[in-house]
N, C-alpha and C positions, 0 to 999 in steps of 0.2 A: 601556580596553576597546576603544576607537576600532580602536588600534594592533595591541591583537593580534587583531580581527577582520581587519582587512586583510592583516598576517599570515599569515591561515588560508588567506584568500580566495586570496592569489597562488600559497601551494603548492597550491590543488586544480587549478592550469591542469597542472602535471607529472603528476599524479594519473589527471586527467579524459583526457590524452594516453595514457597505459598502457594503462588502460579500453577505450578505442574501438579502439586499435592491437590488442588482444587480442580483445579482442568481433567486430573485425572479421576477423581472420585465425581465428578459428575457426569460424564465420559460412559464408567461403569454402571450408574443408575441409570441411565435413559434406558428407554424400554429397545426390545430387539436383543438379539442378540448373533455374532458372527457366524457362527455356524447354522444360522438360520438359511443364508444366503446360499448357501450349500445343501444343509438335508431337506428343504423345503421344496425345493424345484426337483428331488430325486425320490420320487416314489417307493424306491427300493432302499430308500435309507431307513437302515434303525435306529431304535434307540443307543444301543451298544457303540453303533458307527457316530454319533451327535456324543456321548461318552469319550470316545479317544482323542474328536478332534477339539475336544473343550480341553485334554491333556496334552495335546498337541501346541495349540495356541498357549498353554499357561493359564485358562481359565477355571481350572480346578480348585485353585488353591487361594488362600483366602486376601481380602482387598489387599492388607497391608504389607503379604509377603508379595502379590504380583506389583507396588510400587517399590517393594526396594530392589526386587531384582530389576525390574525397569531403572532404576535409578543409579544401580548399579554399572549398567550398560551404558546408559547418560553419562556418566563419569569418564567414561571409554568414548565417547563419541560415537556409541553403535546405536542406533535408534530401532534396531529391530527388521525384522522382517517383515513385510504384508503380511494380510490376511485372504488377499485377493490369490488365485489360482497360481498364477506366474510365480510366487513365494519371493518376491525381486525382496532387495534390499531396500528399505525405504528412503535411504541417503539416495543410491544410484537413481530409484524414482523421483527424488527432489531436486538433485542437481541436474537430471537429464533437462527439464522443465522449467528450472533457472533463467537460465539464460533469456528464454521468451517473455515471459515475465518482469524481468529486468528491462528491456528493452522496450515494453508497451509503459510501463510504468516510469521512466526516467524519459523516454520522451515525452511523455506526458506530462509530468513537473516542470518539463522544457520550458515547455508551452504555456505552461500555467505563469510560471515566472516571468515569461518575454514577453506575455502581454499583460497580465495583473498588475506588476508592477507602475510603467510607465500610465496605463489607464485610470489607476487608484490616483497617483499623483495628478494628473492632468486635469481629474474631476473633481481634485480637493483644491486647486489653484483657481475653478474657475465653476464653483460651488454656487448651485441657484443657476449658473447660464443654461443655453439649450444644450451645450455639448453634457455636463453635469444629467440634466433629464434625459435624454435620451440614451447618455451609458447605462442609468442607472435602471429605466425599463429594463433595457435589451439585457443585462446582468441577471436583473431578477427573472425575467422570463427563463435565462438558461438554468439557472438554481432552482426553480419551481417545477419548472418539467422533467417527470420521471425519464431517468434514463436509458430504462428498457422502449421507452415510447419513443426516445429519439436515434435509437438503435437500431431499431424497426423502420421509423421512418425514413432513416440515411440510407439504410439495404435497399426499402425502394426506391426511394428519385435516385440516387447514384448507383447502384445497382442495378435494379430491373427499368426504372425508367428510363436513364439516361445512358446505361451503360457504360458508367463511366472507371468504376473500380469492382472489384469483387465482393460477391455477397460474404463469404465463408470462406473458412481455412488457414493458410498460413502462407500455401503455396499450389502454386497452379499445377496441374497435371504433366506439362510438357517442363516442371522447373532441374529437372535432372539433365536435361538437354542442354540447357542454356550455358553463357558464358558468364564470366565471377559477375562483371557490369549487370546483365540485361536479370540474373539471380536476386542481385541488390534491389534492382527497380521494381523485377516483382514482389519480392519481400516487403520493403516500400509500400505499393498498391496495396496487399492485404490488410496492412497494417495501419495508414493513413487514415481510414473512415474511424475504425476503434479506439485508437490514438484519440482523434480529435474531439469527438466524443465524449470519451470520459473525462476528457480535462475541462469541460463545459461547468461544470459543479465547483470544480475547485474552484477555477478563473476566477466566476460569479464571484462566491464567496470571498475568495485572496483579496481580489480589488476593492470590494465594501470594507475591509477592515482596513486596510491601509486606507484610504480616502477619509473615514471617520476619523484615525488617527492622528492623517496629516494635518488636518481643519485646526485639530485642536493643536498643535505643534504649530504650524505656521501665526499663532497666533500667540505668542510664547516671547518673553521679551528680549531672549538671544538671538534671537532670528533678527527681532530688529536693527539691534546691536551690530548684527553683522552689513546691515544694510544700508544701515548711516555709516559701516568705515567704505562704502564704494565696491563694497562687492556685490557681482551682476547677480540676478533675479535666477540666472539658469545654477553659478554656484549656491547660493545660498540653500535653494529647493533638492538640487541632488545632492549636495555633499553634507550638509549642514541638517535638511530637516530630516530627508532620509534616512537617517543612519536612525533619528530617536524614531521616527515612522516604523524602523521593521521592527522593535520588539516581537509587538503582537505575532509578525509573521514568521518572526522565526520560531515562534510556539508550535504555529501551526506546521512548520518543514517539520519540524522535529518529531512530532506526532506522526507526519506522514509516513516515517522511514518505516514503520512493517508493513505500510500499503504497497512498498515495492519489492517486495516479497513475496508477503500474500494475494496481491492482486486483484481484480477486479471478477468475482464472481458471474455479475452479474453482462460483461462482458465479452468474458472466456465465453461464457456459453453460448450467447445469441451467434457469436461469431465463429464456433468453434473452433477456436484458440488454445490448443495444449498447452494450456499453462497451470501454472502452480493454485489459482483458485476454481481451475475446475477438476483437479488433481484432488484440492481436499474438501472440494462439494458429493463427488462421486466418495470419499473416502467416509464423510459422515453419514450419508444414505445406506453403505453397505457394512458400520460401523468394524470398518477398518482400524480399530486402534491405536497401531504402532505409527500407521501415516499420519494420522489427525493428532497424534500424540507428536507426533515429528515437526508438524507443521504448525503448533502451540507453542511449540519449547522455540523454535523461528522469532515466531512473532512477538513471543515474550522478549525474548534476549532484546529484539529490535527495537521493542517498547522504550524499555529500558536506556537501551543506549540511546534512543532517539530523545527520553527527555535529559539525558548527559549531553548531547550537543548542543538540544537549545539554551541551557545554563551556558554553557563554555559559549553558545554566540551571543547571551546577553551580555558578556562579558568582552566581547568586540564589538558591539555596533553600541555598548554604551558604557564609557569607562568609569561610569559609580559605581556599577553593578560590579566591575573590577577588582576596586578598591577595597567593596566590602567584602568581595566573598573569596580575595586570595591575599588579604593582608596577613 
């Protein structure tokens, strides 16, 4: 297994090279350009001043010299500095914003997983009954409806209608006062409506793949095998069909791993939540390059490693796939 992770690991350096070479040279065509955001809004800017700070940024010089110096720096693990006023470092700006990010998106897969799972299974054991039709509306209903609409909708009834959590933010006005406990709980509240939310899509989705899978596994003649030697109905389904049931799902984990990174765009925002997807929403609007560049090379890498995990978990939840791909 050693061998063929390492392997994996050396072809994502050609991969990871593609990636940025592409990401970057479409980056620089898109129309705009940085120093817009600057001489545009200054009347008294010149030409000459839109001239220095194009040499300022590195914009001068031709495509292929500003990717190797960037690549350069890539090598070093310096991703540059903004282009935004503050001139921060773009590392300090993405790890500041980590953390939040991490934390909406891991409990979120929480959630996806503690309930998809057992629901997938329960609706493929008893496929056609009413429990089966009615998961399977109320799934598609949350997979169907846009999530800016139920975003919107949770801010009112729990929000303004009910008052029961916060519309906005991260943390309440008085949270500098409070003690470690009563911090957590606020954090908590802000976070609960968003949280549960976005995990509405996945669920959907996670549990329909798994339930289709299982139908067709439950019905597989090692199942039976195990049920004429007297083993009960609860082992055979969890331990037995389970494990051939998550391929498909751990495709999908694997896939997710640069969504907890990059985050939920479209949830940082409604909620305004400093996180990492409204960090390089605001960075592609004001084509900030070195962030958008910072928060590509992220997502790649995580790409990457995310479909190295799901090979390596095909290879524990199913030991053919074992056999063949680390004899």
């Amino acid at each position: 297994m050693l061998k063929y992770s390492l392997k994996r690991i050396i072809l994502m350096v050609p991969a990871l090279l593609g990636i940025t070479l592409i990401s970057f040279l479409v980056m620089r065509l898109a129309p705009g350009d940085p120093t817009d955001q600057i001489t545009n809004l200054n009347p008294e800017a010149s030409q000459q001043a839109r001239i220095r700070l194009r040499e300022i940024y590195g914009l001068d010089k031709p495509l292929h010299i500003q990717y190797w110096n960037w690549l350069k720096n890539l090598a070093q693990l310096d991703f540059g500095r903004s282009f935004s006023p503050d001139r921060r470092l773009v590392k300090d700006k993405i790890f500041e914003r980590l953390p939040i990010t991490l934390a909406l998106n891991v409990a979120s897969m929480a959630i996806i997983l503690a309930i998809s799972i057992p629901l997938g299974l329960w609706a493929a054991t008893r496929a056609g009954g009413v429990f089966d039709r009615v998961s399977t509306v109320l799934v598609f209903i949350c997979f169907a409806a846009p999530s800016f609409w139920l975003a919107l909708l949770g801010m009112w009834l729990f929000g303004v209608h009910l008052g029961w959590l916060p519309t906005s933010g991260l943390t309440s006005l008085r949270f500098g006062t409070l003690g470690f406990w009563d911090k957590a709980l606020d954090l908590g509240r802000h976070l609960i409506m968003p949280t549960i939310i976005s995990s509405l899509g996945g669920l959907a989705g996670l549990s329909r793949y798994l339930r289709s899978n299982t139908i067709d596994i439950i019905r597989q003649d090692f199942l039976t095998t195990a049920r004429a030697k007297g083993l009960s109905e609860r082992v055979v389904l969890w331990k037995h069909a389970l494990r051939n049931a998550l391929i498909p799902v751990v495709t999908i984990l694997g896939l997710s791993v640069p969504g907890l990174i990059g985050g939920s765009v479209i949830m940082e925002s409604i909620y305004a939540i400093p996180g990492l997807g409204q960090l390089f929403y605001a960075a592609v609007m004001s084509r900030d390059y070195p962030v958008v560049m910072g928060g590509l090379v992220m997502g790649a890498v995580l790409t990457l490693l995310g479909n190295l995990l799901a090979d390596l978990g095909y290879a524990l939840v199913d030991p053919r796939v074992r056999d063949a791909a680390f004899k």
